[in-house]
C-alpha positions, 0 to 999 in steps of 0.5 A: 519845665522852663527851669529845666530846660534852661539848666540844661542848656547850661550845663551844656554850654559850660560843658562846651566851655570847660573843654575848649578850655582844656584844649587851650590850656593843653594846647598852651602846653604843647607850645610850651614844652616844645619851645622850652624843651627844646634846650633844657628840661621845661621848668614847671610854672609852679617852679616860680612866683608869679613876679620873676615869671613876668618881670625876669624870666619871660622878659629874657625868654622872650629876647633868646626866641627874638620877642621883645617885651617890657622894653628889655634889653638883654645887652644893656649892662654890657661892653661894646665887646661882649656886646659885639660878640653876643650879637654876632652869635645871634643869642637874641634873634633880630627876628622872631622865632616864635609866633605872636599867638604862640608866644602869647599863648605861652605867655598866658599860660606860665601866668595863669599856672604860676603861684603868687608865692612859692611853698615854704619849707618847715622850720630848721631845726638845727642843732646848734652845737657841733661837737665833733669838731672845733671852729677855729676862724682865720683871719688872712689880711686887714682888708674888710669882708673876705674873698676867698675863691680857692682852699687846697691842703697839699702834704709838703706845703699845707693850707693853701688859701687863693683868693679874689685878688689874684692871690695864692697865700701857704697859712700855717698856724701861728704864722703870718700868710705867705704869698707864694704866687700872684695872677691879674685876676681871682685865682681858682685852682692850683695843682701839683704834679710832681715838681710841676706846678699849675694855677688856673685863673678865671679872667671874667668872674661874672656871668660873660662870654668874653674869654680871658682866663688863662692856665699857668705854669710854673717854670722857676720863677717864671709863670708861663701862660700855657693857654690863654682865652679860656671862657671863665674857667672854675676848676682844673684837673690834672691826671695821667688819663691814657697811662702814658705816663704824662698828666693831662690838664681837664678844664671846666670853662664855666662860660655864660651863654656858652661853655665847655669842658677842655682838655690840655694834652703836653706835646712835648717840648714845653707846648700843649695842645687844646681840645674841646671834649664837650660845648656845655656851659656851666660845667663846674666840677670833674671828677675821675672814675672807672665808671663801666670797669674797662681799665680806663679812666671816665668822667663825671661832670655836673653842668649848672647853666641852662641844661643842667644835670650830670654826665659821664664821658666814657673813654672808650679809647685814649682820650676819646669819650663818649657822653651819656647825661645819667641825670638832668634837672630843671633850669631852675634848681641852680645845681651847684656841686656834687660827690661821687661816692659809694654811699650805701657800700654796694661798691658801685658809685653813688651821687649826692648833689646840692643845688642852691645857686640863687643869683640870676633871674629869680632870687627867691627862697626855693622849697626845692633847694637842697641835697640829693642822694642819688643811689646806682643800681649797678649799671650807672642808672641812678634814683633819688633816694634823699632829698633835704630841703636846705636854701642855698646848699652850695657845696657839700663834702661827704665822709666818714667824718664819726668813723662809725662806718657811714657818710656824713655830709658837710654843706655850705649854703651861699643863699641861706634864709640870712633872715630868719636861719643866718646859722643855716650857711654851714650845715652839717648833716651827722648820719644816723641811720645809712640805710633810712637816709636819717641824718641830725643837722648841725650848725657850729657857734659861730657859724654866720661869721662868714658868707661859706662858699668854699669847702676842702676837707682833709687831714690837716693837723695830721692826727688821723680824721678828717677836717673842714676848712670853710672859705667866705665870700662876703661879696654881695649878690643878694639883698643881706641883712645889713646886721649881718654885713656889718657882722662879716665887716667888723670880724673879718673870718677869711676862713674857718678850720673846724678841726676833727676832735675824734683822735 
């Protein structure tokens, strides 16, 4: 009886136990998700090991709700300018935000929930031969490693090739590069409209928020700055949105802490005026779309940094938009790119992302890595329909590269698996069966000859299909095999072309 009776009670104090228990982990939770959500989806805890939880992510999560912890300093690497300017938009609180028991509350619980080590994806089986196309590697100049941040293919002057320098090289093969234009810092886009010409250069290339990119203008001979101070821009647009017949420029100002997406509207007499459509950063990519059939031009955007997810900008009147997020991710899948197109033939625009970006707090091979196949039911809500594990995916491309009548995808991988799957920086995904999402992976020999980055795809032998040309980036962001930085070293692949061999 004794026995009995002391069973009991122990089973009713560990009953007792386990739902205190529960109640603070649920109460953890709830602490969790209000200060972690307030900004951006709350990643999972299981979305990261351990060690970067508590040796980068908590550290700098700590310093934006004003807790220092581990000795951090968040301004430590930084110029007594940025410094000054981070501080006076108070990004890192002088005073606390948050609780000493809520934030130790929240502390333990990412801890307690977070795994020693994340899954790992199964084997890649890439095929290794690519026989729809033909590598050609180029070679630019005579300088070490490549840097090539920007690929364009224009019908009158070809291959345009900018680079880390400043550089904004016209290739043709069997002929030495021509420089055509040169800006101080890496230059990341270039338009024509007409006889116009338009180069966009991004200032800072890390992560900052001082301001110094600047969007030219060709007048002669003379590069005229049209609009300086812009906060790290990646891309630019230009198209006429309202039909007056006059091209407006989009920007993406990536930023770090902050950012946005702007738009540059000709005045007349030479002048432009500047307008903040919308303060995201890590805006990365627009793309022009009559998404809701009014006749008139919207935007789709992906934002990368913090936020991240996909958005269109309804114009609703000349140059007025409004936003609608149609997809957001966690701020942990590092989204780095994304298409719009009708995948599956409804004749409504369907998105494919890759996200792989994997050079802030958490460098680690990511299980969640990969593209996505996000299919519209007509009405611009949108479903994940296909996901393929790839590390690193960077850009992807997609056409009817076969011409069998459905959407191949091409993808570049800045942050492969470089120990075990180097091959794996390009992957080509051949589409077997369109409607099962079944898709053969590809790589081409020859394929870690470069560190992909960039990718255009276009006509470029003039033949009737479509080709690549892949950009490398061999500057180091990540710890790399030093086999393979001696292999970008000694063969100097600035670009490759793999030309279509269907026609």
């Amino acid at each position: 009886m004794k026995i009995l009776l002391n069973s009991w009670w122990f089973l009713l104090l560990l009953a007792v136990f386990t739902q205190c228990q529960d109640a603070r982990e649920a109460s953890a939770g709830k602490t969790y998700e209000a200060y972690c959500g307030s900004c951006h989806i709350p990643p999972s805890p299981a979305s990261l090991p351990k060690f970067f939880w508590a040796e980068r992510v908590l550290p700098e999560m700590g310093a934006r709700l004003g807790v220092r912890i581990k000795a951090y300093d968040p301004l430590r690497k930084m110029s007594w300018a940025e410094r000054t300017l981070i501080q006076q938009q108070n990004f890192y609180p002088r005073q606390a935000l948050i609780s000493d028991e809520d934030w130790q509350a929240l502390y333990d619980f990412i801890l307690e929930n977070a795994p020693d080590a994340l899954p790992e994806n199964p084997p890649l089986q890439l095929e290794a031969e690519l026989p729809l196309f033909e590598a050609k590697p180029v070679s630019l100049d005579r300088k070490n490693g490549a840097f090539t941040t920007f690929i364009s293919f224009d019908d009158t002057l070809g291959l345009l090739i900018g680079n880390g320098y400043g550089e904004l090289l016209n290739w043709e093969e069997g002929k030495a590069p021509r420089l055509l234009y040169k800006t101080k810092t890496p230059m990341l886009s270039y338009h024509k409209a007409g006889a116009q010409e338009f180069l966009l250069e991004v200032g800072e290339m890390r992560p900052s928020e001082l301001s110094s990119g600047v969007f030219h203008k060709m007048e002669g001979e003379r590069m005229r700055a049209i609009q300086g101070n812009l906060h790290r821009p990646v891309y630019a647009l230009l198209e006429d949105l309202n039909g007056d017949g006059r091209s407006e420029a989009l920007i993406c100002e990536y930023g770090h802490y902050t950012g946005r997406l702007s738009l540059l509207e000709e005045q007349g007499g030479g002048k432009y005026s500047y307008e903040n459509l919308l303060n995201v950063p890590g805006i990365l990519r627009v793309v022009l779309e009559d998404m809701d059939r009014d006749g008139r031009k919207d935007l789709v955007l992906m934002a990368a940094q913090g936020d991240e997810g996909v958005d269109i900008l309804y114009q609703e009147d000349s140059l007025q938009f409004r936003r609608e997020r149609v997809l957001r991710f966690s701020p942990v899948y590092g989204s780095s790119w994304f298409e719009l197109v009708d995948y599956d033939g409804d004749g409504h625009k369907d998105i494919i992302t890759v996200n792989g970006d994997n050079a802030d707090y958490s460098y680690t091979l990511k299980p969640y890595h990969g593209v996505r196949i996000f299919i519209n039911d007509g009405g611009n809500q949108f479903s994940e329909q296909f996901f393929y594990p790839i590390h690193g995916a960077t850009r992807v491309v997609a056409r009817d590269f076969d011409q069998d009548g459905d959407m191949d995808l091409a993808v570049t991988c800045f942050f492969p698996d470089f120990e075990r799957h180097p091959e794996a920086s390009f992957v080509y995904l051949e589409n077997i069966a369109s409607s099962e999402f079944q898709f053969k992976p590809r790589a081409f020999p020859g394929s870690a000859d470069g560190r992909w980055l960039i990718m255009e795809a276009g006509d470029y032998d003039g033949d009737g299909d479509e080709d690549l040309i892949l950009g490398s980036m061999t500057y180091s962001l990540m710890p790399i095999p030093k086999a393979l930085v001696n292999r970008w070293q000694r063969g100097n692949t600035d670009i490759v072309i793999l030309r279509n061999r269907l026609n």
